[in-house]
C-alpha positions in Angstrom: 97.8 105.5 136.8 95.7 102.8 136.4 93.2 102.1 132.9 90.2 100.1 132.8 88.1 101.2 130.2 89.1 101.4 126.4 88.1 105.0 125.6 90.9 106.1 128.8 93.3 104.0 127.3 92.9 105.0 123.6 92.9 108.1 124.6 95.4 108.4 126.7 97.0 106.9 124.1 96.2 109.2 121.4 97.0 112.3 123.3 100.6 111.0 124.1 100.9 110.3 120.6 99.7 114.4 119.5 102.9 115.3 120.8 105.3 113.7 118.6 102.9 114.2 114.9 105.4 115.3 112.2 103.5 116.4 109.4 106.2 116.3 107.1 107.5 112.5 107.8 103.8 111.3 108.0 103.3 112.6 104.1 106.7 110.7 103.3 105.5 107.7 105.6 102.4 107.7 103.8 104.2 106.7 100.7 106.3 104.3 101.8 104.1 102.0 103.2 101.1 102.9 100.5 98.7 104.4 103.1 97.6 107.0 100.5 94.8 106.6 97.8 94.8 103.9 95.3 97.5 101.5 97.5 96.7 98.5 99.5 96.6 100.3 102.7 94.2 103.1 101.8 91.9 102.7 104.1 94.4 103.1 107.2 94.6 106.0 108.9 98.5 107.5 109.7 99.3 110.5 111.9 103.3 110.4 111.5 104.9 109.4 114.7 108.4 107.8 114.0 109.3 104.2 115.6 111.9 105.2 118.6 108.5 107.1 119.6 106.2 104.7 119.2 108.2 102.1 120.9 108.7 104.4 124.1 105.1 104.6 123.9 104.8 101.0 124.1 106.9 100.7 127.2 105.2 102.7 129.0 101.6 101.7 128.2 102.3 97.7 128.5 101.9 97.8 131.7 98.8 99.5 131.5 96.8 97.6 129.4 95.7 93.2 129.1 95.8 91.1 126.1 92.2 92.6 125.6 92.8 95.8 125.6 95.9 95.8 123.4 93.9 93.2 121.0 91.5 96.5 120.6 94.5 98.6 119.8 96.0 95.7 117.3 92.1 96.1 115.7 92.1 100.4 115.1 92.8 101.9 111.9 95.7 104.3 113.2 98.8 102.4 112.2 100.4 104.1 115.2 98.4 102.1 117.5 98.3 98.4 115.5 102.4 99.1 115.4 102.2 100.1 119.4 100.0 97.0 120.5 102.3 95.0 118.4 105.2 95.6 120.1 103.4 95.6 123.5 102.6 91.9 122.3 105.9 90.9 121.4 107.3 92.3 125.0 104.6 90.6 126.9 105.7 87.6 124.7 109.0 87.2 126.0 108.4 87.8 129.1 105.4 85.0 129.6 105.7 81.0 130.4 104.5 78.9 127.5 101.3 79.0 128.5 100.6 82.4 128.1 102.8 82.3 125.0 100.3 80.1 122.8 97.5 83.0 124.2 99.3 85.8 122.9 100.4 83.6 119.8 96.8 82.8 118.8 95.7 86.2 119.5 98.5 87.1 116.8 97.4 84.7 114.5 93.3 85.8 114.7 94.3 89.1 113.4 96.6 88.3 110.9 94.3 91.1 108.8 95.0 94.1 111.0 99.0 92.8 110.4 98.1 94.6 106.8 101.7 96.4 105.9 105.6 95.5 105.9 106.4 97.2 108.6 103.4 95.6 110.8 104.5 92.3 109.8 108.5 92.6 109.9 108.6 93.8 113.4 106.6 91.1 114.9 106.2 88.0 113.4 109.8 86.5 114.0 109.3 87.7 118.0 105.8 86.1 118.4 104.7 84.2 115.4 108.2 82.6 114.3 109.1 81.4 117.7 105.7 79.9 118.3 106.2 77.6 115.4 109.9 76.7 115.8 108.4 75.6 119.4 105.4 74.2 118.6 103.7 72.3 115.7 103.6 74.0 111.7 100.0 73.1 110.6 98.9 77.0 111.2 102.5 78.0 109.3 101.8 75.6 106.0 98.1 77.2 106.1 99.2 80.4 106.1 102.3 79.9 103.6 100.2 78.4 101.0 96.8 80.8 101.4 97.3 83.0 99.2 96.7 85.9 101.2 99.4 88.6 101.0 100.1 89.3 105.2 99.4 86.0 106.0 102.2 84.6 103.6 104.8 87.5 104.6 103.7 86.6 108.1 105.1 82.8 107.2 107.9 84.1 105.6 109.3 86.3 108.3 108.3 83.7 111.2 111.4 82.1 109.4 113.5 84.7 110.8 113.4 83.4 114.3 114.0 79.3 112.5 117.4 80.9 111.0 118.6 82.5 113.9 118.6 79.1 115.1 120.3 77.5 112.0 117.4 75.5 111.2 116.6 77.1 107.0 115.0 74.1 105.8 111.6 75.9 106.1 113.1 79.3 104.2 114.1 77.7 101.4 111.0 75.6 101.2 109.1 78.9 101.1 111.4 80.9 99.0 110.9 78.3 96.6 107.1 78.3 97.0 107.3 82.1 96.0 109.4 81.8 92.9 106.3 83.1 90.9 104.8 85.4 93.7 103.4 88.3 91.8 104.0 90.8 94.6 107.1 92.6 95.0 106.7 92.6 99.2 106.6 88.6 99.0 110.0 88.9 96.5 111.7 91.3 98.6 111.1 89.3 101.7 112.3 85.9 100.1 115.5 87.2 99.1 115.9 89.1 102.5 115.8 85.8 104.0 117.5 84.0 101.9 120.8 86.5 102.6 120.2 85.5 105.9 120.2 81.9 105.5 123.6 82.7 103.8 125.2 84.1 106.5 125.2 81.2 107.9 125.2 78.8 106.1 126.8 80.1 102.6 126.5 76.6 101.0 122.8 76.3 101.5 122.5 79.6 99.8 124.4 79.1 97.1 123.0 75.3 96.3 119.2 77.3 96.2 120.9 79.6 93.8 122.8 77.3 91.8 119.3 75.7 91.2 116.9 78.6 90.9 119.3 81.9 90.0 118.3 81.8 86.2 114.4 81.9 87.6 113.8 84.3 90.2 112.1 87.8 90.4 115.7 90.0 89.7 114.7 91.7 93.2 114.5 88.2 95.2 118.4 87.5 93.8 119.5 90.8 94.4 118.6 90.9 97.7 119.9 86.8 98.2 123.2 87.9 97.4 123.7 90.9 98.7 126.3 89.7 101.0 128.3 87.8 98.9 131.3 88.6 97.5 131.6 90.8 93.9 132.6 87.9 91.8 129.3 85.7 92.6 127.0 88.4 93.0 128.1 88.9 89.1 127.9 85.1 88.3 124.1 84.8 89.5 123.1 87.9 88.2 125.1 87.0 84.7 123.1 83.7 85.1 120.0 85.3 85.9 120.2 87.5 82.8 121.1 84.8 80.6 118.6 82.1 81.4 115.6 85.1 81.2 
């Protein structure tokens, strides 16, 4: 099967992905990543498709369709088909030569506003995004850390990911301390998140960002930070926190 035109592929697309609609999980879907009136993602359309699915789906239609065509996905209000293109991108990403890498990376990065929810974000920007700046030059990551913009600073954030799995944490903990004061829970959750991680690995590094800014931060950036530590300094930072509020 071969697909040149957008309405074959979107199609196609969309008929594959009739067959797997749960009513039922879309509704509780809906409300876990605030596609439903009144939330930030309003405007999105969801048709309830769970991710083992979708990223079968994705297999299968990445060799179907060029950076174009999935960019047109990545750009569709159906969150099945911005999560689909997204991991066709990150596939297509490992598999290229650094060439082709900074292309799919800057195609990434030019629709940072169709990124628009967790889930969106968390499953692609340590693949592309993240490894793109450990490899390459951070002007683009310090722009979008300090815009201001919601996605395009939990698109920073995450990027991180792929810096940690490489024991390099000095950029986490620059940005975790940057978003002491974020006002958004999604920005607090993913600090801590990566914080833990950065403790994993390096416990000491953790511990001397918590030993500094425990009495300070949001109580659901510490409790995911030290999540992984052991009971007695999980109570310490949290005794701490509670204190110096």
């Amino acid at each position: 099967m071969k697909i040149n035109s957008s309405p074959n592929y979107k199609d196609l697309l969309l008929k594959d992905l009739k067959k797997y609609i749960e009513p039922v999980f879309a509704d509780w879907c809906g409300q876990i990543l605030n596609i439903c009136k009144g939330r930030y993602a309003q405007d999105d359309i969801l048709l309830g498709v769970r991710a083992p699915k979708l990223r079968t789906l994705a297999k299968k239609y990445a060799k179907l369709v060029n950076l174009k065509e999935t960019e047109k996905l990545l750009q569709d209000k159906i969150h099945e088909l911005r999560f689909i293109a997204l991991v066709i991108l990150s596939e297509k990403y490992k598999k290229s030569d650094n060439k082709f890498k900074s292309k799919i990376a800057k195609l990434y990065l030019r629709n940072y506003k169709y990124i628009n929810n967790w889930d969106l974000v968390d499953m692609s920007a340590p693949h592309i995004s993240g490894h793109y700046w450990h490899n390459n030059e951070l002007d683009k990551f310090w722009e979008f850390s300090k815009s201001g913009h919601l996605w395009k600073e939990r698109i920073a954030m995450l990027s991180t990911f792929c810096f940690i799995r490489q024991n390099r944490f000095s950029e986490t903990l620059k940005l975790a301390e940057m978003f002491l004061n974020h006002k958004h829970d999604l920005m607090r959750k993913a600090a801590g998140w990566m914080l833990r991680e950065v403790g994993k690995r390096d416990k000491k590094a953790l511990l001397s960002f918590l030993d500094k800014h425990a009495g300070i931060m949001p109580p659901i950036m510490l409790r995911y930070s030290i999540e992984k530590l052991p009971e007695e300094q999980r109570k310490f930072y949290l005794e701490k926190s509670s204190h110096d509020s």
